[in-house]
matplotlib code that plots the C-alpha trace (Angstrom):
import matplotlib.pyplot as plt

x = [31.6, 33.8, 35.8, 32.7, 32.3, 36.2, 37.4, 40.5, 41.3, 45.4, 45.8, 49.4, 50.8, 48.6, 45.1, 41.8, 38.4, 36.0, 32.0, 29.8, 27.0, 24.4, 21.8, 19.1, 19.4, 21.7, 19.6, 20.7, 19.2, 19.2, 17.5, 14.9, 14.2, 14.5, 12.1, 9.9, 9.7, 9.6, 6.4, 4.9, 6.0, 4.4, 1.2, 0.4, 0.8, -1.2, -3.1, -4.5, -1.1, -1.6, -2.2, 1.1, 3.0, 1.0, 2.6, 6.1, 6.6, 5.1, 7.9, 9.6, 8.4, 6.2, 9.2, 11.7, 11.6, 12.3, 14.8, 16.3, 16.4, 17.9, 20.8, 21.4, 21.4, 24.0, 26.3, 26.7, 27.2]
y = [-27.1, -24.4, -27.5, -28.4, -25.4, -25.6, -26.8, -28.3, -29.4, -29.2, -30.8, -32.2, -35.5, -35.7, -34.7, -36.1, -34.8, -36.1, -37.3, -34.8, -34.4, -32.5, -30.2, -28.0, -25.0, -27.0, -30.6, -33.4, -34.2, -38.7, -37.6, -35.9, -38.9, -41.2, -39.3, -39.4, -43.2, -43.6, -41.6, -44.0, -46.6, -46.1, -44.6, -48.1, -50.0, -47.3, -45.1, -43.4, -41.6, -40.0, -36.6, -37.0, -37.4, -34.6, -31.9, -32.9, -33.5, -29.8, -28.4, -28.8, -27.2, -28.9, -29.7, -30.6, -34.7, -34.6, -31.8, -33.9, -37.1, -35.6, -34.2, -37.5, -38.7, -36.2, -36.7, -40.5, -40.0]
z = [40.8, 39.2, 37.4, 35.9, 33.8, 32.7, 29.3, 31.0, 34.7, 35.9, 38.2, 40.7, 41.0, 44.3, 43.4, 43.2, 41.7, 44.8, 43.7, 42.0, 44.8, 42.9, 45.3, 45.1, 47.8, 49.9, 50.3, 47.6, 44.9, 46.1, 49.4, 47.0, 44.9, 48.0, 50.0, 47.0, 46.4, 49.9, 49.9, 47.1, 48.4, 52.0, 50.4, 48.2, 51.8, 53.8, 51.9, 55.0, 55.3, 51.8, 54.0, 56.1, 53.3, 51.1, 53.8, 53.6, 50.1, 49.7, 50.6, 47.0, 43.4, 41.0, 39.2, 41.5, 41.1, 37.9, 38.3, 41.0, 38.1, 35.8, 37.5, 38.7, 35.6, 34.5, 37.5, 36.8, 32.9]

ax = plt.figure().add_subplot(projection="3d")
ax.plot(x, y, z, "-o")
ax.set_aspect("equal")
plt.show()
């Protein structure tokens, strides 16, 4: 993460820069979308568990989905 706020990297004849794994107070940002289209996906089938699905998806800000798109976004650019 610090590499990413550098204007250069140095880096030895043995290195490698591993995947940028953006997260949001530890949890990352793909199991935030996925557990989001999962949630629309099973509410269209079942609508009855709209309610189930309402109490664990309160667990992140109003914002956080498309928070959690757009860093995605940036991390593959």
């Amino acid at each position: 993460m610090i590499a990413l706020a550098c204007k250069e990297i140095v880096m030895g004849k043995h290195s490698n820069l591993g995947p940028i794994d953006p997260q949001f107070g530890g949890v990352p940002a793909h199991a935030i979308k996925e557990e989001f289209e999962r949630a629309i996906k099973d509410v269209q089938v079942a609508p009855q568990t709209a309610p189930i699905w309402q109490v664990i998806l309160s667990k992140y800000g109003p914002s956080q989905i498309s928070e959690s798109l757009k860093v995605i976004a940036w991390a593959d650019q």
